[in-house]
N, C-alpha and C positions, 0 to 999 in steps of 0.2 A: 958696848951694848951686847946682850946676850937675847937670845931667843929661842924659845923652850921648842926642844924637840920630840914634832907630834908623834903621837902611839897608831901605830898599826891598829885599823879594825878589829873587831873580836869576828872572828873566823864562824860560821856555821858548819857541821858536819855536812858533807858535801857527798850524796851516793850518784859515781858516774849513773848516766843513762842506762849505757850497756850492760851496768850489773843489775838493774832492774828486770822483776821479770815482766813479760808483756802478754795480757790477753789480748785474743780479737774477736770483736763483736761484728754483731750485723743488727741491722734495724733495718725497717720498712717503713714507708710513709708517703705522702704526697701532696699533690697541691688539689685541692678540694671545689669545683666550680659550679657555681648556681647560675647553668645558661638560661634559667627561664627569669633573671629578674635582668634591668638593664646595671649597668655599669659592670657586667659579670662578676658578683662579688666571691670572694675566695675562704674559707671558714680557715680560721688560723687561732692558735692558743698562745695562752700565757704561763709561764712556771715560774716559779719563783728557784736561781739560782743558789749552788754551793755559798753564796755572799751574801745572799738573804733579796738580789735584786728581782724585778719582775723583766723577764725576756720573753717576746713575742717570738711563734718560731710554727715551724709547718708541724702537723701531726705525725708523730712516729713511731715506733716500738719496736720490740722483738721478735720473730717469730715463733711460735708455740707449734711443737711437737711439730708433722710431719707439712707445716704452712708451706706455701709457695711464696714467694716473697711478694706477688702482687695481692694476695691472699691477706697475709699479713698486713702490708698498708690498708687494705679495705676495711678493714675487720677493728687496727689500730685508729684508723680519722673517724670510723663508726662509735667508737668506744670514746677517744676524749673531744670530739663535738657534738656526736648524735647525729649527724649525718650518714645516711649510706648512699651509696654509687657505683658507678659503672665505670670500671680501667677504659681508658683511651686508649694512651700510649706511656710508655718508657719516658722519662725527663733526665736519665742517667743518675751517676751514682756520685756520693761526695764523701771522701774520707778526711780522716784528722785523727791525732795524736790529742790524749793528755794523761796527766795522771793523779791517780788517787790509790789512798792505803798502801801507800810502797811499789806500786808497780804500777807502770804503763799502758794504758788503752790505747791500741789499733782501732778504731770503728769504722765502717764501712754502712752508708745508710744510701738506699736505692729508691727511687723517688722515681714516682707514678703521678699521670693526669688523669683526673677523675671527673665524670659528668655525675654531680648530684642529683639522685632518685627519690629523696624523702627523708623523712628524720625532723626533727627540730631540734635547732642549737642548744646545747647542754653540755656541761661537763660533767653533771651528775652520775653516768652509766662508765665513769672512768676507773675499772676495779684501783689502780696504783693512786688515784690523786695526784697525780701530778703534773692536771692542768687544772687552773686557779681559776681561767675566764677562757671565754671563746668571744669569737666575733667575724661578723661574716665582712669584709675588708675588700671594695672594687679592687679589680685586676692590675685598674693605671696607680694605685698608689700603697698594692700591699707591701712592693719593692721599700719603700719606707719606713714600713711598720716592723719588718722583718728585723729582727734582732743583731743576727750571721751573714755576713758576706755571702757564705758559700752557701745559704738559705734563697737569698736574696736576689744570685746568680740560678737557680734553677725558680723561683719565680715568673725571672726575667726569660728563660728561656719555653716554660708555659705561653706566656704570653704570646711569645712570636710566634709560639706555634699555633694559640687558636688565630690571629691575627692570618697568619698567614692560609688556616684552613676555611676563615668565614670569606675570603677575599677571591 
């Protein structure tokens, strides 16, 4: 008895990491909170991914010309929810690797606590379009809705910290 012997895979062209080149970005954004209603709800967007999927995620963007990076987050969670606000505090930064068009992204996105001052939920005032939906999401269960770990993980750290400021 004989038994046919299998074919190696077809091979895809393979470019190391290393010889890719790498930009680094930066983005601003934060976590959005409406202390005057109860359940402290949190305005958070929807995009629709490189895959065609929809992912819930905090508001963010880039900075324009000569922004400050909390500057930036204001100015970016005012544009894709219609909300505006007041910086708190710092909720630290989250970075990650990927890539597209032949080269590698560094991003570094720095995430602000905001008390909201006015505005009504919209994506409409979002020059880029690219948030699809907004919604204003209580604090105990945005951690769910969030898309990203490392979204999900400065949510959670929001929280304790009004938790621990109202207490």
């Amino acid at each position: 008895m004989t038994f046919p012997i299998p074919r190696a895979p077809k091979r895809r062209a393979f470019t190391p990491v290393a010889a890719m080149p790498t930009v680094e970005e930066v983005s601003a954004g934060g976590v959005i909170v409406n202390f005057d209603e109860p359940g402290l709800p949190v305005a958070i967007i929807a995009r629709i991914n490189r895959g065609g999927r929809l992912e819930w995620c905090l508001p963010k963007g880039h900075p324009e010309g000569e922004e400050s990076r909390v500057q930036a987050a204001a100015r970016e969670i005012e544009e894709e929810t219609g909300i505006s606000g007041e910086v708190i505090t710092s909720l630290g930064s989250i970075d990650y690797w990927f890539n597209v068009s032949g080269h590698r992204v560094h991003k570094t996105v720095h995430h602000f606590l905001f008390s909201a001052t006015g505005g009504e939920l919209t994506t409409e005032n979002d020059p880029d379009h690219e948030a699809v939906d907004v919604a204003w999401v209580n604090i105990d269960d945005v951690g769910r809705k969030l898309s990203f770990p490392n979204e999900r993980r400065i949510a959670d750290i929001a929280r304790e910290y009004i938790i621990h400021q109202l207490s």
